[in-house]
FIVOSE-937833 format. One line per field, with one value per atom (N, C-alpha, C): x, y, z; chain. Coordinates in pm, 1 decimal. Atoms other than C-alpha are relative to their C-alpha. Example, Ala and Ser with C-alpha at 12.3 -4.5 7.8 and 13.67 -1.06 7.14 Angstrom:
px <- c(89.0  1230.0  90.0  -82.0  1367.0  -77.0) $
py <- c(-119.0  -450.0  120.0  -119.0  -106.0  109.0) $
pz <- c(0.0  780.0  0.0  -6.0  714.0  73.0) $
c <- c(A  A  A  A  A  A) $
//
This chain:
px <- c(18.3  -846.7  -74.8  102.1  -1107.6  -74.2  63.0  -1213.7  -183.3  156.7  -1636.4  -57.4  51.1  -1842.9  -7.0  -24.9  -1833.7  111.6  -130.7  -1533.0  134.4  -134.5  -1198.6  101.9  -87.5  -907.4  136.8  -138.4  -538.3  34.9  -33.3  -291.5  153.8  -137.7  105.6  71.9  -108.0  364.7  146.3  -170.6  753.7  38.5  4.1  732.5  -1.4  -10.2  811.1  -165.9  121.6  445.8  -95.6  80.6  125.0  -144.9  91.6  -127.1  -161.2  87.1  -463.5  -152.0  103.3  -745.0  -123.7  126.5  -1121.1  -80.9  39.7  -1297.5  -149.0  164.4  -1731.1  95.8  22.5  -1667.0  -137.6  148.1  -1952.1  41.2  -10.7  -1990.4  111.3  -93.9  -1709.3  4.4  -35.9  -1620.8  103.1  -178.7  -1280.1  -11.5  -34.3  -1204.2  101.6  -117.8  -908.3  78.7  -83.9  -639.3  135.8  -116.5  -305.4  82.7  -173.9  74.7  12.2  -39.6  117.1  120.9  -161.5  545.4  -31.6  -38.8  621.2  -30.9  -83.5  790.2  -168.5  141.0  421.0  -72.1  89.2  232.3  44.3  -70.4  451.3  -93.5  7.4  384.6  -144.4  194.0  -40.5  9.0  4.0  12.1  21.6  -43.4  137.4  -56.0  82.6  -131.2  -135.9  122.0  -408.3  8.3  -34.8  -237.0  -78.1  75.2  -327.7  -116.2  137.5  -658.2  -106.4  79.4  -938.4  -139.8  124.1  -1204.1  13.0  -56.7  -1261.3  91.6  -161.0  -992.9  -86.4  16.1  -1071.2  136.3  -97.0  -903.1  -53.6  -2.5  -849.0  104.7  -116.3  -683.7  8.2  11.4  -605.8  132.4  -112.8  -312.9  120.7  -180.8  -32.3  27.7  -23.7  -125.8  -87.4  139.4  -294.6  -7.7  5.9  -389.1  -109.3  76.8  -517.1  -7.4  22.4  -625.1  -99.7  46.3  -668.6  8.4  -21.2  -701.6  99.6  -0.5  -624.1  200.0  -137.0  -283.7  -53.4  10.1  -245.5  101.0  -63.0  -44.6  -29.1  36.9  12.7  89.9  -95.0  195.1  -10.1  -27.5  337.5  -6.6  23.3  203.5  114.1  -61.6  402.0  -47.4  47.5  398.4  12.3  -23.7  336.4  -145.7  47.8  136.0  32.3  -57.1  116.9  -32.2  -4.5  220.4  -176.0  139.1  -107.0  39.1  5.2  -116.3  -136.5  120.1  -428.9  112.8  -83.0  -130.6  53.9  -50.8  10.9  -126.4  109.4  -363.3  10.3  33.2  -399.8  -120.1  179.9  -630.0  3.9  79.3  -617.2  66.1  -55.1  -612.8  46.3  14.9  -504.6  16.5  22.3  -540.0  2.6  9.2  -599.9  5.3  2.9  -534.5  -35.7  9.9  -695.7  49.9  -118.8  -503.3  -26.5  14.7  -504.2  97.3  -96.8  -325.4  149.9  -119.2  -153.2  103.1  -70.8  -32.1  81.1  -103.4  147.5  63.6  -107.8  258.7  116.1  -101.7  437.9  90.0  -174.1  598.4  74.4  -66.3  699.7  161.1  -114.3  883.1  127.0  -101.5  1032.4  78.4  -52.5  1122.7  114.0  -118.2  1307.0  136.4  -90.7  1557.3  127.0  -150.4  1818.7  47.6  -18.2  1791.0  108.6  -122.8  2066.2  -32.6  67.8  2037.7  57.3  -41.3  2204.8  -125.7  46.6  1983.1  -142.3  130.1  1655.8  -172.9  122.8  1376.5  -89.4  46.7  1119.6  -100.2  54.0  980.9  -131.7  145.6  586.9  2.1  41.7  511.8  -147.8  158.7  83.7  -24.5  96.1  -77.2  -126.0  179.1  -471.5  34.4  62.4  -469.7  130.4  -106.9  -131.8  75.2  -109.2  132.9  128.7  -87.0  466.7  127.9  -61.2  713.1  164.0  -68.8  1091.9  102.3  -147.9  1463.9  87.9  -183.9  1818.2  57.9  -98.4  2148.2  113.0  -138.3  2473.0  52.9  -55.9  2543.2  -50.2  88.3  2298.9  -134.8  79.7  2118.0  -119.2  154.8  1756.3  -81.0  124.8  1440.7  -109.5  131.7  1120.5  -141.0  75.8  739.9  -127.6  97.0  408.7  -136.7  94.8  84.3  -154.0  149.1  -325.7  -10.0  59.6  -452.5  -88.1  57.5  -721.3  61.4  -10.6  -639.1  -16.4  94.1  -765.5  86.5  -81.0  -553.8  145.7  -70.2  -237.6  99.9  -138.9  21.8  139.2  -80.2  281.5  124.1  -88.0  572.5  1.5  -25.2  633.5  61.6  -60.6  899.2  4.4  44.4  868.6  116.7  -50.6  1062.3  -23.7  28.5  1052.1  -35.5  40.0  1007.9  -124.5  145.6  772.6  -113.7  142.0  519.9  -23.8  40.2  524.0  -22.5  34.3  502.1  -166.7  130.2  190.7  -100.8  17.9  115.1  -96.1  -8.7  106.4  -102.6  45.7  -89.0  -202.1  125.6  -435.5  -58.8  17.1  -450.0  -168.0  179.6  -848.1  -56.1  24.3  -820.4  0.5  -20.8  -843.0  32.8  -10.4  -858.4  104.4  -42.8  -658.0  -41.5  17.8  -735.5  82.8  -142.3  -384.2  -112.9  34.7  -484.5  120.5  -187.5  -175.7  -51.3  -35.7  -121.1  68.3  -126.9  199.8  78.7  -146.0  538.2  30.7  -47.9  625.9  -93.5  49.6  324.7  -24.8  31.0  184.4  -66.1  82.7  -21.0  -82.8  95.2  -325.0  -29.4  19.5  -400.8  -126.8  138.2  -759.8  -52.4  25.2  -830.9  -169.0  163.6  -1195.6  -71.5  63.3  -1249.5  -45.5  -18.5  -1158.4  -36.3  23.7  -1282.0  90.7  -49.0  -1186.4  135.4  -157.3  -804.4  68.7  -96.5  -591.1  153.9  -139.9  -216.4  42.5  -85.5  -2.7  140.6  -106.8  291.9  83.9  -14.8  544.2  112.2  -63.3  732.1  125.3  -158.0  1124.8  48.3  -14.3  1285.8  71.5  -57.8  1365.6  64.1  -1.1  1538.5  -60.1) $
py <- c(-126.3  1248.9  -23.4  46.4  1271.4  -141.4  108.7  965.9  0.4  -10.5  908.4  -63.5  -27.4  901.8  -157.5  164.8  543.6  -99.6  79.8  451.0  6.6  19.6  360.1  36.5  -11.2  478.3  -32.9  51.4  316.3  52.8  -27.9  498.5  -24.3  21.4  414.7  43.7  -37.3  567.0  -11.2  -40.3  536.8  118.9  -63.1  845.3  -30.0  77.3  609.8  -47.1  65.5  448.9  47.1  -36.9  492.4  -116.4  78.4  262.9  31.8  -52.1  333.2  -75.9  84.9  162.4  29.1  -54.2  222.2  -123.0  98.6  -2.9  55.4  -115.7  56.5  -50.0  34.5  51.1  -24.9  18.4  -99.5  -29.6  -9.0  -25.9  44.3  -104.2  200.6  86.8  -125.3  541.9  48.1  -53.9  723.8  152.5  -177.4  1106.6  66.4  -114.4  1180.7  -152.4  49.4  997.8  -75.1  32.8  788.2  -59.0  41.7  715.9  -88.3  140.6  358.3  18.7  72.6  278.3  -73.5  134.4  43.5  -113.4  99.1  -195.1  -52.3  -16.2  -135.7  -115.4  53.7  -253.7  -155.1  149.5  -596.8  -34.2  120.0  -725.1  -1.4  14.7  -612.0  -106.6  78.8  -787.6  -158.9  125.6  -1115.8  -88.2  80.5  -1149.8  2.2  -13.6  -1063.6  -145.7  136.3  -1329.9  -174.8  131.3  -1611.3  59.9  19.9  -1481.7  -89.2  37.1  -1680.2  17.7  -43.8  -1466.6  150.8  -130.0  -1138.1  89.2  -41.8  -903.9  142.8  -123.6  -606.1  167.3  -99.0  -256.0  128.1  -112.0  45.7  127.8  -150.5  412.4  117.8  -133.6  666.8  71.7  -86.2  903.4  -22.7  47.6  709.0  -123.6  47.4  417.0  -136.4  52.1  186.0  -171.0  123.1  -155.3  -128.4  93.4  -515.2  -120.8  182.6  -840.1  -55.2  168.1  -1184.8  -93.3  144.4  -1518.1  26.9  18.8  -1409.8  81.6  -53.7  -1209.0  151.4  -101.4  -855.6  97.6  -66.4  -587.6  116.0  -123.5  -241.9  88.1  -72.7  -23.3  159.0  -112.4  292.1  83.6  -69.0  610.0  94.8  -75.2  807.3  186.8  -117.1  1173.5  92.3  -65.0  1474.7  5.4  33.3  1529.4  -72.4  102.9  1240.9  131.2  -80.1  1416.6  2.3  -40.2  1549.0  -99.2  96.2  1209.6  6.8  -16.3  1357.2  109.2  -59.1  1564.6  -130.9  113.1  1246.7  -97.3  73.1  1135.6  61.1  -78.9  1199.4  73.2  -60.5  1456.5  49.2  17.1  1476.0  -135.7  108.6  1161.1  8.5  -41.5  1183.9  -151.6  118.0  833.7  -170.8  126.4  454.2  -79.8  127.1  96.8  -107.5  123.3  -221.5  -119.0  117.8  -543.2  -112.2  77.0  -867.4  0.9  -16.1  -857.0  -101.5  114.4  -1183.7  -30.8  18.0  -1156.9  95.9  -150.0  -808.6  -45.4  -15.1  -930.4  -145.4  112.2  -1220.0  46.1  -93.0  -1027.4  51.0  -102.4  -788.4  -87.8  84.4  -1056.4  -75.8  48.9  -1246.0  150.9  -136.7  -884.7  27.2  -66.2  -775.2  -53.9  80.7  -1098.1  82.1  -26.8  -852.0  114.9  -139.3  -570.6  -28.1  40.8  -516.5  176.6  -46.3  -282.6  102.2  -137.4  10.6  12.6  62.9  -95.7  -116.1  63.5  -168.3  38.8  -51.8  26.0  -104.9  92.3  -132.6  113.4  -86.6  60.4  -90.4  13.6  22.4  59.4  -38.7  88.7  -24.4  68.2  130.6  100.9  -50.4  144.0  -57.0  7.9  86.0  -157.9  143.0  -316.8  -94.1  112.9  -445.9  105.9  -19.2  -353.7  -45.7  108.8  -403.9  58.6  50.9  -461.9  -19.4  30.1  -412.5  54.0  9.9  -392.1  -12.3  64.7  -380.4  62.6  -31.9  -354.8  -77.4  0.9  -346.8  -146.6  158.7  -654.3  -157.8  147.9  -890.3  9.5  8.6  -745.3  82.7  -0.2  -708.9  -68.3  93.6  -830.1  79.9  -83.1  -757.6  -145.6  81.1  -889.9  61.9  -73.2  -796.5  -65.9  39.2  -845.0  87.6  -76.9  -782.1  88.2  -86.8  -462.7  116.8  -140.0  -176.9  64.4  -99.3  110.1  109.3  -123.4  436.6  142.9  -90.8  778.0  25.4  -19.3  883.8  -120.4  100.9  591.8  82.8  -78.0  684.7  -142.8  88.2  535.3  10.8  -41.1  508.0  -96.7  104.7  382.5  -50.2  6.0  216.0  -102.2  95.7  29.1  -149.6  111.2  -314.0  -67.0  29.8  -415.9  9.1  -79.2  -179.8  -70.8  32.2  -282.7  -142.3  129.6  -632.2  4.3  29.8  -583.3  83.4  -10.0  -338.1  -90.9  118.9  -581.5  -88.1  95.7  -846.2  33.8  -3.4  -670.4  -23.3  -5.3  -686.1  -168.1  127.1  -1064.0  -53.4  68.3  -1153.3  118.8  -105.1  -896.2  -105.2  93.7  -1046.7  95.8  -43.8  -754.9  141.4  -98.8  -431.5  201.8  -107.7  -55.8  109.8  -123.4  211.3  66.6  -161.8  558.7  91.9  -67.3  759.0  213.5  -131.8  1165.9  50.4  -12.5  1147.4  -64.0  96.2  1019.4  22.5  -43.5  1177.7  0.8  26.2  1173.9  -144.7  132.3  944.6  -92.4  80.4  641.4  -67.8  22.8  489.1  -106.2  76.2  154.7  -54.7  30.9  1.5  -136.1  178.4  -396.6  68.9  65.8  -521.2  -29.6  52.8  -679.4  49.5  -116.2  -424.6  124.0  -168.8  -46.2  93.8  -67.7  80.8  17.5  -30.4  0.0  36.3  -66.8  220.9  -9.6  -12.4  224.9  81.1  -89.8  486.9  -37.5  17.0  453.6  84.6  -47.1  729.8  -59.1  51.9  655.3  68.4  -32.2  671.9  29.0  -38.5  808.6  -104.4  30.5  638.9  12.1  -78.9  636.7  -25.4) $
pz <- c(70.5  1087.2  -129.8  129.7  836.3  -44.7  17.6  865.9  -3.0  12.4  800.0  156.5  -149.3  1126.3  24.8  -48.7  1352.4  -122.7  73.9  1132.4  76.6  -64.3  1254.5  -108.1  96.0  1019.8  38.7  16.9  975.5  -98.4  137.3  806.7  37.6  -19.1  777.3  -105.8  151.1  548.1  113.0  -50.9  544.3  -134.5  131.9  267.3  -86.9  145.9  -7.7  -3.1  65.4  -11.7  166.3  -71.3  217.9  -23.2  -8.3  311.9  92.8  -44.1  445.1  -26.5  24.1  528.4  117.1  -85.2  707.7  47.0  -82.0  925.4  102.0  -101.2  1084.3  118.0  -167.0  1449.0  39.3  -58.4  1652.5  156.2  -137.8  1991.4  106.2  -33.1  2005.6  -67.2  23.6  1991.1  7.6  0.2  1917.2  -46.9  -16.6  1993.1  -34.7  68.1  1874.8  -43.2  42.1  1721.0  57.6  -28.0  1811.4  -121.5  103.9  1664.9  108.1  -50.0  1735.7  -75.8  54.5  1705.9  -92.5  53.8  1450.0  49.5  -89.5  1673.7  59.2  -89.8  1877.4  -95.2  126.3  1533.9  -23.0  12.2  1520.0  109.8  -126.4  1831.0  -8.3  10.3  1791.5  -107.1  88.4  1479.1  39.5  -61.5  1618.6  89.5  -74.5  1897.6  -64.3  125.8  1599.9  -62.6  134.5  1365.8  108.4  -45.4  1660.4  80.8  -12.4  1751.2  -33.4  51.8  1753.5  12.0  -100.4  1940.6  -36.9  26.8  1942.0  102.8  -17.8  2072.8  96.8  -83.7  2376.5  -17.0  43.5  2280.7  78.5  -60.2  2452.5  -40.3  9.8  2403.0  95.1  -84.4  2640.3  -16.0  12.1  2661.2  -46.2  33.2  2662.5  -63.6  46.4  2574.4  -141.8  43.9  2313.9  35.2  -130.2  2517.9  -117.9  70.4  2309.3  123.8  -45.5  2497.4  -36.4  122.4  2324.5  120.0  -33.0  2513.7  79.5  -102.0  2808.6  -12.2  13.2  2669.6  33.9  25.8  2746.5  -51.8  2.1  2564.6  -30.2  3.4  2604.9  -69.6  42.1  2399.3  -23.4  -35.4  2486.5  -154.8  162.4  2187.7  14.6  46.6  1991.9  17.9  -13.4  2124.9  -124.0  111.7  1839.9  -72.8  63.4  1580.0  -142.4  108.9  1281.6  -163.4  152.3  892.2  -86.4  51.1  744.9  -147.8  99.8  526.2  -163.2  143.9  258.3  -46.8  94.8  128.1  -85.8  97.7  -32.6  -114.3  28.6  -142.4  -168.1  128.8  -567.1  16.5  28.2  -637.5  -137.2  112.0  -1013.1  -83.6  76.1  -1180.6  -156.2  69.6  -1501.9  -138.1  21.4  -1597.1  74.1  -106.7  -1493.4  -85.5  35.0  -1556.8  108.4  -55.4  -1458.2  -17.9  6.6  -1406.5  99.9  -86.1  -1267.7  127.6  -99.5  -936.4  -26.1  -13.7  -931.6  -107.7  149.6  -1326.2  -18.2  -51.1  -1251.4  152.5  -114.1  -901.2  -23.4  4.5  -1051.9  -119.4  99.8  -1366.4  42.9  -49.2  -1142.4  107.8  -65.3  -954.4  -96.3  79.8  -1237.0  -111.0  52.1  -1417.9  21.9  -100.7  -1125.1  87.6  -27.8  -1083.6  -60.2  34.7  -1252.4  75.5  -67.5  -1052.4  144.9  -50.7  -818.4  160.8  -98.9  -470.2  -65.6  74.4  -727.5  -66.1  134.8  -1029.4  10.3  -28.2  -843.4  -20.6  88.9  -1069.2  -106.5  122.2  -1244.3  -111.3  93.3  -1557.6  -46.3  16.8  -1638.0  -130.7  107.0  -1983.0  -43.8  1.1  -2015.4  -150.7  147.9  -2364.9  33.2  -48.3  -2399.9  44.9  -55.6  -2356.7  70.2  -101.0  -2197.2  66.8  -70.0  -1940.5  -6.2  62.4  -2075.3  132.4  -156.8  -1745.7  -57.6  62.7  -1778.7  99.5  -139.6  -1544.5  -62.7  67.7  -1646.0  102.9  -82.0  -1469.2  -75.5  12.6  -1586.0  10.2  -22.1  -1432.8  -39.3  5.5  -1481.2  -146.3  133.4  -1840.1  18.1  21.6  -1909.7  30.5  5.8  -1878.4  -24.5  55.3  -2013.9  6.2  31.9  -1990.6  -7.8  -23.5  -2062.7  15.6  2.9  -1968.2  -35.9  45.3  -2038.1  98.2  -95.5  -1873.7  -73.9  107.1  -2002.8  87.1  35.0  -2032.4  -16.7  63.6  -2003.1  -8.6  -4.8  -2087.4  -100.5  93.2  -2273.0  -6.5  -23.5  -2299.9  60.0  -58.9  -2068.5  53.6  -55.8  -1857.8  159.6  -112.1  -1516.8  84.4  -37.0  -1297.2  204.8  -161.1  -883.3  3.3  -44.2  -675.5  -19.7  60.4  -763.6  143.9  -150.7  -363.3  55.7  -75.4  -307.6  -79.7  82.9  -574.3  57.4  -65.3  -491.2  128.3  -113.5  -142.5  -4.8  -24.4  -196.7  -62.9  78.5  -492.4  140.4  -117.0  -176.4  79.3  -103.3  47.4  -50.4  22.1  -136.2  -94.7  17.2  -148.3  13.3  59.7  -151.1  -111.8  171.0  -457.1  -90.0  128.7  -813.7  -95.0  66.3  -998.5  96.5  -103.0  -887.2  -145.8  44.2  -1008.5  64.4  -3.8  -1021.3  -84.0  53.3  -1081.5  -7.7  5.8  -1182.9  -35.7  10.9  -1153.9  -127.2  175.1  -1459.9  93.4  -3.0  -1427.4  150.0  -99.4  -1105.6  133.3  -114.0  -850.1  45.0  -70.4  -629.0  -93.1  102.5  -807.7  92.2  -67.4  -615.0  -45.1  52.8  -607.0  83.3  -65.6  -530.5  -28.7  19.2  -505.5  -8.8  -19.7  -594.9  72.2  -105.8  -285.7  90.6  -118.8  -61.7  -32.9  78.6  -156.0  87.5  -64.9  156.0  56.7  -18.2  150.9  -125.6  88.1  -34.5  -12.3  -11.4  -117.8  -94.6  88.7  -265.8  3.4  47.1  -408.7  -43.8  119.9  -495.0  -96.3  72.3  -816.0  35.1  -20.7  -886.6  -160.9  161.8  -1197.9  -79.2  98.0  -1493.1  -119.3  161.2  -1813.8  -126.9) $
c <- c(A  A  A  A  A  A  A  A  A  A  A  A  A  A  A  A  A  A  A  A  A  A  A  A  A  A  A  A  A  A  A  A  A  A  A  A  A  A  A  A  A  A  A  A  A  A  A  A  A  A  A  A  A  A  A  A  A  A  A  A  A  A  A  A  A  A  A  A  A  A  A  A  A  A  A  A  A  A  A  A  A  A  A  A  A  A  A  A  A  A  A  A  A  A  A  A  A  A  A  A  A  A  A  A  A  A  A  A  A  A  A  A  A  A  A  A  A  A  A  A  A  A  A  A  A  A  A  A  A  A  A  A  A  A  A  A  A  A  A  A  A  A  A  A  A  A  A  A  A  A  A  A  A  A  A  A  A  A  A  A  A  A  A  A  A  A  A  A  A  A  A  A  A  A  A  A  A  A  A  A  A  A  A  A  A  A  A  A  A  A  A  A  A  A  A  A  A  A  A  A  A  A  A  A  A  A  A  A  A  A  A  A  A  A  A  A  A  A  A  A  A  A  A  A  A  A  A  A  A  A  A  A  A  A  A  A  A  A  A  A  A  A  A  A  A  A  A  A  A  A  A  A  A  A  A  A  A  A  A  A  A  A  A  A  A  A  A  A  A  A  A  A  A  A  A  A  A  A  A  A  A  A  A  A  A  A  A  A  A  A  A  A  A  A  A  A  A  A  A  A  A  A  A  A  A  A  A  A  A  A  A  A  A  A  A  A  A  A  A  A  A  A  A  A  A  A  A  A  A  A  A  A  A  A  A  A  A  A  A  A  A  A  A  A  A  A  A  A  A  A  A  A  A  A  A  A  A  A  A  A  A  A  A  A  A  A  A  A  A  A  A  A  A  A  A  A  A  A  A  A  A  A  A  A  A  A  A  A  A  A  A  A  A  A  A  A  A  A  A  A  A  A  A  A  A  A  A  A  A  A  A  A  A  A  A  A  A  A  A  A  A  A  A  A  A  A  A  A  A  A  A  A  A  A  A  A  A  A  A  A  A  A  A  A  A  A  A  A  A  A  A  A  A  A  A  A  A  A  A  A  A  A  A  A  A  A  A  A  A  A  A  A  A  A  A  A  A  A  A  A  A  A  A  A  A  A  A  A  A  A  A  A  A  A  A  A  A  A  A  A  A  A  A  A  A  A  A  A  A  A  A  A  A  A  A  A  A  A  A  A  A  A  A  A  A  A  A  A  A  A  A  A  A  A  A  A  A  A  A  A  A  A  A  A  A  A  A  A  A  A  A  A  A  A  A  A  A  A  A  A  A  A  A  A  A  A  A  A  A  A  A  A  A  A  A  A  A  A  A  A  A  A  A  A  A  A  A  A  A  A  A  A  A  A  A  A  A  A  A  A  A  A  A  A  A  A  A  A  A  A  A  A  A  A  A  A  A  A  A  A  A  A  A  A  A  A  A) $
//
C-alpha cells in the first residue's frame, strides 16, 4: 500500500513501535499485498540468515512460498485486511535530533540496568547539543547519562520503553549516525539511519514524570 512503483514494501507493528522498510524489485511484479504470521516471518528469516545465493519467491492467495539451496517453505497468509499503518506515520514534525547510534544505544543500555518490569521507562531529556538519558525505580535508584547530539527545536522531554529503543536502536546497525524526528511528548517519534533512507522506525512514547 502506497508503496512507489517496482518497489516492494515491509511493514510490521505490534502497536507499540512500527517498522518499515522499501526495497526496487527487479524482475518482479506485486498486485496486491500480503499478512505474513509472525511465526511465518521467523522461519523466512532463518532460511535468509543461511543463504548464500539468491532466494526464489512467490505469492498467491494463500500463500507466500521462499526457496534457498534447494529448501522450500511455504507459509500459509493471514486472511483480512492489514491496519492502515500511514496513520501511525508523523506528519508534523515539530522537531529533531541527530545522534550517534551506538553512543545512545549503549547509554540507553547502561541507563536502564535499574529499571525493573514495573519501573521500565527511560526519560530523554534534548537541549540544542546533548541528550541527557535517565531511569529510576524504587528499588534499585537512579541513573543518569548524557551524551553529544544537535539539536534542533524547543528543549523538551520524552519518555520510551527502554527495550524498545534499544531494540529499534539495534536494528539500524550499518548506521553511524541516526536522525529521530519527534511530534511532542506524546506522538509517535521517527527514526532514520544514514545508511539506510529507506528504513523507517516509529516508536510510540510512554509517559513520564
Amino acid at each position: 500500500k502506497d508503496a512507489p512503483p517496482d518497489t516492494i514494501r515491509f511493514v510490521a507493528t505490534d502497536g507499540n513501535r512500527l517498522g518499515m522498510i522499501d526495497r526496487i524489485l527487479v524482475d518482479w511484479t506485486i498486485t496486491k499485498g500480503a499478512m505474513i504470521p509472525s511465526s511465518g516471518v521467523s522461519e523466512i528469516k532463518k532460511i535468509l540468515d543461511g543463504c548464500q545465493d539468491s532466494v526464489y519467491v512467490s505469492i498467491d492467495n494463500q500463500f507466500f512460498s521462499i526457496m534457498s539451496d534447494g529448501v522450500i517453505l511455504a507459509v500459509r497468509l493471514n486472511s483480512g485486511e492489514y491496519p492502515d499503518y500511514t496513520l501511525a506515520l508523523p506528519k508534523e514534525i515539530v522537531s529533531s535530533a541527530t545522534f550517534n547510534r551506538e553512543a545512545l544505544l549503549s547509554a540507553v543500555k547502561r541507563v536502564s540496568v535499574v529499571s525493573t518490569e514495573k519501573f521500565k521507562t527511560i526519560k530523554l531529556e534534548f537541549t540544542p547539543e546533548e541528550i541527557s538519558l535517565s531511569c529510576s525505580s524504587p528499588q534499585y535508584g537512579e541513573s543518569k547519562e548524557v551524551i553529544e547530539a544537535d539539536f534542533s527545536g524547543e528543549p523538551f522531554s520524552i519518555g520510551f520503553s527502554a527495550r524498545l529503543l534499544a531494540e529499534q536502536l539495534s536494528n539500524f546497525k550499518d548506521s553511524e549516525k541516526i536522525v529521530a524526528d519527534f511530534t511532542g511528548t506524546s506522538g509517535p517519534a521517527k527514526f532514520l539511519g544514514d545508511n539506510d533512507k529507506d528504513y523507517i522506525s516509529i516508536i510510540m512514547p510512554m509517559r513520564v514524570s
